[in-house]
N, C-alpha and C positions, 0 to 999 in steps of 0.2 A: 179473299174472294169466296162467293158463295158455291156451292156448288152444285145451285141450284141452276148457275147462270150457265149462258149456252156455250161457254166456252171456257168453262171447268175440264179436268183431262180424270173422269172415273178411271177405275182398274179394269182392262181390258183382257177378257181371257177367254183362249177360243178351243174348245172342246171338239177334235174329232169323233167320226159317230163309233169309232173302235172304244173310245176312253169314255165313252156316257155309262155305261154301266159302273165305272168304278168312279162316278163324279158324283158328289152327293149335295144333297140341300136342306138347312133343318134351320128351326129358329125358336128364341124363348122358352130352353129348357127352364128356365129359372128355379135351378139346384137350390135346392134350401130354404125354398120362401113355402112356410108352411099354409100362408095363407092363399097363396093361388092355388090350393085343392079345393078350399071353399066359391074361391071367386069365379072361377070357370070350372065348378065344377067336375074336378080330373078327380077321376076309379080310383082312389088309392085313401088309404086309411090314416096313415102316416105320411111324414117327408118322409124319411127314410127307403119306405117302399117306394116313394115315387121316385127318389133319384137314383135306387136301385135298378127302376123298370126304365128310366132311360138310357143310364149310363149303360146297362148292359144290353139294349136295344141299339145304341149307337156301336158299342164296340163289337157287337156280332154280327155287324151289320157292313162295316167301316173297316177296313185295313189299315196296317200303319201307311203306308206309302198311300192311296187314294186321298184322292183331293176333293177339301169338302168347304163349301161356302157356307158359313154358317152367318146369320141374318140378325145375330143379335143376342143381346138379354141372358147372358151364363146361369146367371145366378141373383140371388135379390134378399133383402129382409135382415134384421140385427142375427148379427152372428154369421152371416152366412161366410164361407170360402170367397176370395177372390177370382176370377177369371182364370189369373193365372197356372192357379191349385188346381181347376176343373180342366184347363188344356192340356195340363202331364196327364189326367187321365184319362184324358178321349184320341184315340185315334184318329188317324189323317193328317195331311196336311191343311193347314187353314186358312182360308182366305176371313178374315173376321171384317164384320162389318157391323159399326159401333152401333151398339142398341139406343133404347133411352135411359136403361140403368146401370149402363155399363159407363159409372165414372172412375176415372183413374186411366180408360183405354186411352194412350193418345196415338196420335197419328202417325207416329212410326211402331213396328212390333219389336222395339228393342226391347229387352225383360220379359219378355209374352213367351220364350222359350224356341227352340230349332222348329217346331213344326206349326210354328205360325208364319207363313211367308208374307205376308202384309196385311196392316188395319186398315181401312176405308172406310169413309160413308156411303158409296154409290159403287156397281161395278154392273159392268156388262159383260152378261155369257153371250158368247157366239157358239153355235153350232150352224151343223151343217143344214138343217131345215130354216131358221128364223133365229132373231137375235132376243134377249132377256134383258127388262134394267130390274138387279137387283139390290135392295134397300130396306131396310128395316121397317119404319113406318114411311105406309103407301102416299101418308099426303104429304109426304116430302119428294116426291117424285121431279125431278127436273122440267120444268114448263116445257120444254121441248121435243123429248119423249114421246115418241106417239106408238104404239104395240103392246106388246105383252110386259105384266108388269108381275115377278116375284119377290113376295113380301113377309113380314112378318107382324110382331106390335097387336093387330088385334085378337088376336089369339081365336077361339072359339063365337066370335061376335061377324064374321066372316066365312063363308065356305070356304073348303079348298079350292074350289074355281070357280069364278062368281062369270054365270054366263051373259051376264048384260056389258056394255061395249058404256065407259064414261071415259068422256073426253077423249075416242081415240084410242084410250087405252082397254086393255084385258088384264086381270088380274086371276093370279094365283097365290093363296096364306097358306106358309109354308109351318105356321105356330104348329107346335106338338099335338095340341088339341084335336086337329084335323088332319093329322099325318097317322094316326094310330101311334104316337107317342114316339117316332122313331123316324130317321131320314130317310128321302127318298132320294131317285139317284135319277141325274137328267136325263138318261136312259126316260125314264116313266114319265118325266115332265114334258120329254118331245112327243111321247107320244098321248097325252092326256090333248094337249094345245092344238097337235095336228086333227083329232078328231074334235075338237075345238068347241066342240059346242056340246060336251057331254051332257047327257041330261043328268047322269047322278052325279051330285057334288055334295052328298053331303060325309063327314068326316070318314076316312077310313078306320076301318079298323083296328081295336086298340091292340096292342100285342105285350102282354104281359109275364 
């Protein structure tokens, strides 16, 4: 069954406003892929430096215990690390949600290591303002779905928060590109969506 259809069961997880600060959201580090410096354009000279600058952006960012929904795409390109390699080295717990070049992920996280608590394609954040469906790429979104939508897949082609309303829905790209290379925590996602119609979206700051 698809899970696209309206009676799919996503991963359900409901974040009190105590735990937004240590809940976090990031998507499409893609560790390794030397060529996404050229294609979107990312600060860095090297891979090297670039999976320096997130890895140690996530980890000083990210505790071991915090829970982090990550939207996709570890890593990519010949030679690169598998998923796997990349999860012992990022903190948090992980809610993973299979990208598009995350083959090999399948739908249970057996092998993925203790601090991946489930793979998915679709999960909804609840908080206590309004609820989230988050997904890797946005035009895979559940026909039913109508609110806020966080995503990842287009990387830099995308704001972080695209103030126009399609189909019902609102969307927020959580790609590295437009987070300043580094995740953010629902803490800042609730309060981006409640002021809701920010006028500046374009990428944050890159933090190197």
């Amino acid at each position: 069954m698809s899970y696209r259809e309206r009676d799919s069961n996503p991963f359900i997880r409901y974040v009190p406003r105590e735990e937004e600060a240590w809940t976090w959201l990031v998507s499409d580090p893609h560790f390794d892929h030397e060529n996404i410096i050229r294609y979107c354009d990312r600060p860095f000279e090297t891979v090297a430096e670039m999976n320096d600058c997130i890895l140690s952006n996530w980890n000083n960012n990210i505790k071991p215990d915090d829970l982090v929904f990550f939207l996709g795409d570890m890593a990519f390109g010949r030679g690169s690390r598998k998923p796997r390699w990349w999860l012992g080295e990022l903190n948090g717990r992980k809610v993973y949600l299979k990208g598009s070049h995350d083959n090999g992920i399948r739908s249970a996280s057996a092998g993925l290591g203790d601090n991946v608590l489930c793979v998915a394609d679709v999960a909804i954040l609840v908080t206590d303002v309004c609820s989230y469906m988050l997904v890797h790429d946005p035009s895979n979104v559940p026909d039913w779905w109508r609110g806020w939508v966080v995503h990842g897949h287009v990387h830099d082609n995308r704001p972080y928060m695209d103030t126009k309303t399609w189909y019902r829905r609102r969307y927020v790209n959580v790609s590295v590109e437009v987070t300043g290379y580094k995740p953010i925590t629902v803490k800042q996602l609730v309060a981006d969506t409640i002021n809701g119609e920010i006028e500046n979206s374009e990428p944050l700051e890159v933090k190197k």
